[in-house]
C-alpha positions in Angstrom: -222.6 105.5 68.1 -222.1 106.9 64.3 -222.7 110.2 64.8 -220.6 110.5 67.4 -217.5 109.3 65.6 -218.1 111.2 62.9 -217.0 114.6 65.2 -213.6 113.8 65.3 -213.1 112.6 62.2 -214.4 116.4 60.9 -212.6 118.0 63.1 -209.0 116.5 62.0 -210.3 117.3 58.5 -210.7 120.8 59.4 -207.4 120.7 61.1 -205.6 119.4 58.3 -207.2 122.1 55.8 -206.6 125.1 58.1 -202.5 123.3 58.3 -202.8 123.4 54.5 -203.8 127.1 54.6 -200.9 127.9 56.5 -198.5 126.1 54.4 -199.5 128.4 51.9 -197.9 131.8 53.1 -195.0 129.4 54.6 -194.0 128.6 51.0 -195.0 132.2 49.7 -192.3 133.8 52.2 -189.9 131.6 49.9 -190.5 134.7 47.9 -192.4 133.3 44.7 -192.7 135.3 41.3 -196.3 136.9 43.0 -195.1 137.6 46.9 -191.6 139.6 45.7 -194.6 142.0 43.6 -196.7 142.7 46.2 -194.2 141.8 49.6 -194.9 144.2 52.1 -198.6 143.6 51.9 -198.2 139.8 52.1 -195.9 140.2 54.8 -198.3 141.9 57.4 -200.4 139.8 56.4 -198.5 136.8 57.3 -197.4 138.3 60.4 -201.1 139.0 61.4 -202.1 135.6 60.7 -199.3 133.9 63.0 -200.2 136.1 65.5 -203.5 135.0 65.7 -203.0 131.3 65.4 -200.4 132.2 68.2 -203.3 132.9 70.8 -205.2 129.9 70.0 -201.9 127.8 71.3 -201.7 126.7 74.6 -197.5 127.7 75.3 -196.3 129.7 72.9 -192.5 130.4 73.6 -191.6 131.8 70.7 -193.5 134.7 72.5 -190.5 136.1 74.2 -187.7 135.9 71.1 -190.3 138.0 69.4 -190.0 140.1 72.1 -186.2 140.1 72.2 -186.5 141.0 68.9 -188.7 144.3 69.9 -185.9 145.1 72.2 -183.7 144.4 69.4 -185.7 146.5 67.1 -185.9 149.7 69.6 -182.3 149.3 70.0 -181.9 149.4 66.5 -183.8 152.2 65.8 -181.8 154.3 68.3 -178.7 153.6 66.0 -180.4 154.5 63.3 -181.2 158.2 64.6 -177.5 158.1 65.7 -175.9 157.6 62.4 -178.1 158.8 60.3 -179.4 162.2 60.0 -182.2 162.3 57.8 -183.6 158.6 58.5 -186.8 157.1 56.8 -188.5 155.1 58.8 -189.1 153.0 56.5 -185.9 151.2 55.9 -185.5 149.8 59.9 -189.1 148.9 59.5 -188.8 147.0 55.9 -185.8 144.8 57.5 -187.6 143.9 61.3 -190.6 142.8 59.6 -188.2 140.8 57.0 -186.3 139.2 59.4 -189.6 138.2 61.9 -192.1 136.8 59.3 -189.9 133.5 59.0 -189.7 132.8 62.2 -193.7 133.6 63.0 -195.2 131.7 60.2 -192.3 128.6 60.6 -193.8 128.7 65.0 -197.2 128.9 63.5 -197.6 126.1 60.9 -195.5 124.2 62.6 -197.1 124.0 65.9 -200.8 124.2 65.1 -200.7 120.0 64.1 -196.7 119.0 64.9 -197.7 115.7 64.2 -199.2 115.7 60.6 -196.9 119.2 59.8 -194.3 116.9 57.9 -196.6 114.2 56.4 -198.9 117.2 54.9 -195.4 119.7 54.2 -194.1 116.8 51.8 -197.2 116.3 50.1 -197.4 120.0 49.3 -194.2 119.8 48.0 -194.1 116.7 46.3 -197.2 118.5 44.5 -195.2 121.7 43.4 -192.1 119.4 42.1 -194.5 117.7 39.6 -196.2 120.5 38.1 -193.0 122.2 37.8 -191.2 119.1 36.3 -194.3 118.8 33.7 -193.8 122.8 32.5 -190.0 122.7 32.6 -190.1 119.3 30.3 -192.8 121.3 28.0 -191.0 124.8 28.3 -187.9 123.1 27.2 -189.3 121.1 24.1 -191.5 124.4 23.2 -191.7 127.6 25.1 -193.6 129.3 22.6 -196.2 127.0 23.2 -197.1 127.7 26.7 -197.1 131.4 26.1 -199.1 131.0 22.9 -201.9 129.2 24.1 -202.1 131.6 27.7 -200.8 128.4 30.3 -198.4 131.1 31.3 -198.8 135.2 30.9 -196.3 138.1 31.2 -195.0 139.1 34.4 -192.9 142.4 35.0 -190.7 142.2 37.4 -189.4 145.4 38.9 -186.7 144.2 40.8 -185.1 141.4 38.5 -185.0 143.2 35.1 -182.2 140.9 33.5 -184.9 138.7 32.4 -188.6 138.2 31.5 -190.7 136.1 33.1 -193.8 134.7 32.2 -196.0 132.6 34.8 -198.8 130.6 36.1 -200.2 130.6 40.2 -197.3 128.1 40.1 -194.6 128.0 37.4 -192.3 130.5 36.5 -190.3 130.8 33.1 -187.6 132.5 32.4 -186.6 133.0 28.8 -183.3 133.8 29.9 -182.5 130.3 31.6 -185.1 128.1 30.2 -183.0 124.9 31.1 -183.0 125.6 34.7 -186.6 124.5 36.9 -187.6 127.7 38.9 -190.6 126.5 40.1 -193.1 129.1 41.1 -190.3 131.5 42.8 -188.0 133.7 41.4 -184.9 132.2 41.6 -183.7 128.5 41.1 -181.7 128.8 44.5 -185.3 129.8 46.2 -186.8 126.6 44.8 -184.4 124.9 46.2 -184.7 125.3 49.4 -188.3 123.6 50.1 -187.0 120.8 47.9 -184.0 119.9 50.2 -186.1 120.4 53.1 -187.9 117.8 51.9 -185.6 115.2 50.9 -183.8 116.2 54.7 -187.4 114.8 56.5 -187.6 111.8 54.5 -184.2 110.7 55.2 -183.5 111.2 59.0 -187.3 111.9 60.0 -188.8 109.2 57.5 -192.0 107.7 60.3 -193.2 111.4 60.2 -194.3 111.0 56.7 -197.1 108.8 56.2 -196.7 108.7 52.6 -196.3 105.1 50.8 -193.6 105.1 48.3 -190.9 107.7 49.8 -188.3 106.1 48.1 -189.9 106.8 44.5 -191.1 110.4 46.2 -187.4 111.0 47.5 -186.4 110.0 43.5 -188.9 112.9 42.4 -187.8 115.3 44.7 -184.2 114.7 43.8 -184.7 114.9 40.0 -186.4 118.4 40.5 -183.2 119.5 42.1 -181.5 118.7 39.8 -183.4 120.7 37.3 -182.9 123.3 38.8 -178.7 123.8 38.5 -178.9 125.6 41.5 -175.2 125.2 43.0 -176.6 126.1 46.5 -178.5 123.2 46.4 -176.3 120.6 44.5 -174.1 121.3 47.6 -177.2 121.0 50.1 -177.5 117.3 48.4 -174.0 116.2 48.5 -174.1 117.6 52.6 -177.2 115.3 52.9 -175.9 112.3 51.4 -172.5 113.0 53.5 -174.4 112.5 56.2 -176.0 109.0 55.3 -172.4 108.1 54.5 -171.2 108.7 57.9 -173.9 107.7 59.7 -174.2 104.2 60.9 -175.3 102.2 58.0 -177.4 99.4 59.3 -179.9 101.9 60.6 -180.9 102.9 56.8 -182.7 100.7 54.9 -180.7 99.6 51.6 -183.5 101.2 48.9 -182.5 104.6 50.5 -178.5 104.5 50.2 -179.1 102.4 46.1 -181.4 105.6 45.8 -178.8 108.0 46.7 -175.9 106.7 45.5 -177.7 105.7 42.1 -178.1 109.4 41.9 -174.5 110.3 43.0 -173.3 108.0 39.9 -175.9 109.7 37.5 -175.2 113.0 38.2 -171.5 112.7 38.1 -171.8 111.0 34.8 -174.0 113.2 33.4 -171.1 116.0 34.8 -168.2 114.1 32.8 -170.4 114.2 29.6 -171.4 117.6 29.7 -168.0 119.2 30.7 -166.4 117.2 27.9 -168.4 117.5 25.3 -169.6 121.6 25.5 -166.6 122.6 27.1 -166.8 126.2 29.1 -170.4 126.4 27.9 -171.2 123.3 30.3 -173.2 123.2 33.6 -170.0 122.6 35.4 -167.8 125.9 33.8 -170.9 127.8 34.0 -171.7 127.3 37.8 -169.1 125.9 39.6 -165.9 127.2 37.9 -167.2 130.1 36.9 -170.3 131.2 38.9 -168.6 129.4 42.4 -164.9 130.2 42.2 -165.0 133.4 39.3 -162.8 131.9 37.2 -163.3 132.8 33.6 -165.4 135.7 34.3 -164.3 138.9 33.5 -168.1 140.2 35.3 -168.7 140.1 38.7 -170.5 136.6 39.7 -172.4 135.3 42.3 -169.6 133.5 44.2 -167.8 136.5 43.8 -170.5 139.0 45.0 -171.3 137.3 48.1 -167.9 137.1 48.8 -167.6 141.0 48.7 -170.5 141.0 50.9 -168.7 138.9 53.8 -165.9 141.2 53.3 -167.3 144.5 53.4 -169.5 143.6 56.1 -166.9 141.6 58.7 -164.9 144.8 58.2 -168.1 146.6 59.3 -168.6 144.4 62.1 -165.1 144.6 63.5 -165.2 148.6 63.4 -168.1 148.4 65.4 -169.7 145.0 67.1 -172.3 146.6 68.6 -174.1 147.3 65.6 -175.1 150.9 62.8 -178.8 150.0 62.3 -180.3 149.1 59.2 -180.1 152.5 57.2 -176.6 152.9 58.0 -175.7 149.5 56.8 -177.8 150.3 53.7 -176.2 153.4 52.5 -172.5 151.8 53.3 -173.1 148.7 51.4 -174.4 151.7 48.1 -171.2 153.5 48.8 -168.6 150.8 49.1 -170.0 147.3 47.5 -171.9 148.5 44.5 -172.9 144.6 43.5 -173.2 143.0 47.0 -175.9 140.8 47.6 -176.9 137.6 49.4 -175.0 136.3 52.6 -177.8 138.6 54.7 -177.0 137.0 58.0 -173.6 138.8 57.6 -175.8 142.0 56.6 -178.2 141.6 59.8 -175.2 141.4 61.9 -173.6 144.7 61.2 -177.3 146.2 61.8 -178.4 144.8 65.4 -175.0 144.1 66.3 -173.0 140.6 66.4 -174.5 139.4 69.7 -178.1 139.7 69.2 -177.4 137.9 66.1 -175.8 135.0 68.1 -178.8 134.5 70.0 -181.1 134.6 67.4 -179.1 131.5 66.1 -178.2 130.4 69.5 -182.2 130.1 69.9 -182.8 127.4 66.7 -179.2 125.7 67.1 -180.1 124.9 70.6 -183.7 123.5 69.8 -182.2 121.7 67.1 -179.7 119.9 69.4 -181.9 119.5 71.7 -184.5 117.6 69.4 -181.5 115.6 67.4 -181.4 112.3 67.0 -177.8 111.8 66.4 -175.0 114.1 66.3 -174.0 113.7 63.0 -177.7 114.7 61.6 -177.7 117.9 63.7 -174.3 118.7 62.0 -175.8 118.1 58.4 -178.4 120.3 59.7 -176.4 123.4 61.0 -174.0 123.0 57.3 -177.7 123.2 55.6 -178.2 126.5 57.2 -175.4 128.0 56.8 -174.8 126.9 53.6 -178.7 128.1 52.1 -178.0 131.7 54.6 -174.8 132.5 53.3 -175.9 132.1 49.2 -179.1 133.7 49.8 -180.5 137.2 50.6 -182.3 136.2 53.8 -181.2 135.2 57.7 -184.0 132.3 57.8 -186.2 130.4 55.6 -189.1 128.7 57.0 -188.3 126.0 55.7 -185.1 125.6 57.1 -186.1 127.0 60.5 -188.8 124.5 61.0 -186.0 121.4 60.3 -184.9 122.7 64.3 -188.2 122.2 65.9 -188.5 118.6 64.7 -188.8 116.0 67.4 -187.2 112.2 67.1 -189.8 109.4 67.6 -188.5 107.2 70.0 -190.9 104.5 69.0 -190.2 104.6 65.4 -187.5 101.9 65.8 -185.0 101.1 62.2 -186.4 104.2 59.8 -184.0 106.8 59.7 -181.1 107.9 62.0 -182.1 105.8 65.1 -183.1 108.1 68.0 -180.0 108.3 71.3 -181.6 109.6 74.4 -179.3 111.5 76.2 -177.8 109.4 79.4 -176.1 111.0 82.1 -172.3 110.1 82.7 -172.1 106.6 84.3 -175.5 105.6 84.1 -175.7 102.3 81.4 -178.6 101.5 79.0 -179.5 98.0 77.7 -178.6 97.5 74.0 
């Protein structure tokens, strides 16, 4: 009798570590400090290992966007040698392997254990937030230390030169903005991201966890985004706890919305004092006022340069729906918006044209609606998206993306946003 329970208790064991070690390019695609130095490589390699954990699943349907996207890609291509004369191949190739990777390692992690994906995602993160919290508290009370004593060694950075970093396999400092927690990534707004993902599942999908304090681990998570003054995700928070506050309240449990709205009266406080006391050299001016809006800023900003992004490229898209391709789009955003950045979906869109784009979001919104549990968490998920797409130089995250595959357990009765089957018209359910 022994023996034989002992099989599948290894074999969920090697499931969950084989999970684990596809979490591990699923948070690398966030771009950390080490995947934006060595990209392309870790990309096809990401792409080959979805594909082969693809073939070990039963229905795969994911299978045929990837090959819309290949018509998508051909199609693209063909634009390309129509607007451009002297093309490098390169360029169409860089951006159809940037905009697939998300979406085959999100299918693939998710789908190889969908029931353990969100208990063992959390942990993972949980994990990253407290090593992070421990060298941001040490970074800030002594820098020099960490460097000194080798916890952290110089990293050059071709592509972000404004600042020097110096890291671990996972922290990242940045002597420029040592009061702000970027985690292992490159950016604050990157970190972010996994973060608020995080906090999302535990709220509206907390039976999937099977961790036993979520209320202190929803505290952790929260703190760490804070650290990180990332206004991209300040706004992701408040959209999250706007939808606990229109939600029907009964069906949270009291420790979540003291939790929450604990931290709403911290951080405003914290807000008030800052703002008062340093003036335009507060979070506040800096970020919101400043970095947001561009007031006070005589250089362009972040707000400001993703704005000029928008622009330039709905002017593109009106011109022409149907799309430029990739190198095209390229040279015109050198020629005409010198400092645009971020809000790639807009980017993407002037490239492949504005309906292939629609599907490709048309695809996740409709499996997010599809698995929702009420309509008001589906809406806090699409303003997540859209919010994180618009401020950041990518169409998808993975994990964002993944946040649309997740299912509603109808028999997890009082956690979370209760689960409302869909009833046809005239047909009553017992309450």
């Amino acid at each position: 009798m022994y023996p034989l329970m002992k099989v599948p208790s290894r074999k969920i064991r090697t499931k969950a570590v084989l999970q684990y070690c596809l979490l591990i390019p699923f948070v690398l695609t966030h771009n950390t400090w080490f995947y934006s130095l060595y990209d392309m490589k870790f990309r096809g390699v990401i792409i080959l290992i979805s594909a082969v954990v693809f073939m070990t699943l039963e229905r795969t349907r994911e299978i045929k966007l990837l090959l819309t996207f290949m018509a998508i890609f051909v199609i693209t291509m063909l634009y390309d040698f129509w607007f451009i004369e002297d093309l490098n191949i390169k360029i169409p190739l860089y951006n159809f392997l940037f905009l697939i990777e998300p979406i085959m390692i999100t299918a693939a992690a998710y789908r190889y254990d969908e029931e353990n994906f969100c208990d063992r995602f959390i942990k993972l993160v949980l994990f990253l937030a407290v090593v992070s919290l421990f060298f941001y508290v040490v970074g800030l009370i002594d820098a020099d230390f960490l460097i000194r004593n080798h916890f952290l060694h110089k990293v050059q950075m071709k592509r972000l030169t404004y600042t020097d970093y110096y890291c671990n396999l996972f922290y990242a400092l940045r002597t420029r903005e040592l009061d702000r927690n970027v985690g292992m990534f490159c950016e604050p707004g990157l970190y972010q991201i996994l973060l608020i993902s995080a906090i999302y599942i535990l709220v509206f999908y907390p039976e999937k966890s099977k961790i036993r304090h979520q209320y202190v681990s929803m505290f952790l998570l929260i703190v760490t985004l804070i650290t990180t003054k990332s206004a991209t995700g300040m706004l992701s928070l408040l959209i999250v706890i706007g939808g606990i506050a229109l939600s029907n309240r009964r069906n949270f449990k009291r420790t979540f919305r003291r939790i929450f709205w604990s931290c709403v009266l911290a951080v405003s406080a914290i807000v008030m004092i800052d703002l008062t006391v340093n003036g335009s050299a507060s979070y506040v001016y800096k970020v919101l006022l400043e970095k947001v809006l561009n007031i006070g800023s005589s250089e362009p900003t972040t707000g400001s340069v993703r704005m000029l992004t928008m622009k330039t490229m709905t002017q593109l898209i009106i011109a022409n729906p149907f799309g430029y391709g990739f190198s095209y789009v390229s040279d015109y955003l050198k020629a005409h918006a010198e400092y645009a950045v971020a809000a790639e979906i807009f980017v993407t869109a002037g490239a492949i044209g504005i309906m292939p784009m629609c599907y490709c979001l048309y695809y996740f919104f409709k499996k997010g609606y599809y698995n929702r549990k009420r309509f008001i968490q589906f809406a806090v998920l699409i303003l997540l998206y859209f919010n994180i797409a618009l401020a950041q130089s990518r169409e998808f995250y993975p994990a964002i993306l993944v946040l649309f595959y997740l299912k509603p357990n109808p028999k997890a009765k009082g956690q979370g946003i209760p689960y409302q089957k869909s009833v046809p018209k005239g047909v009553l359910c017992e309450t």
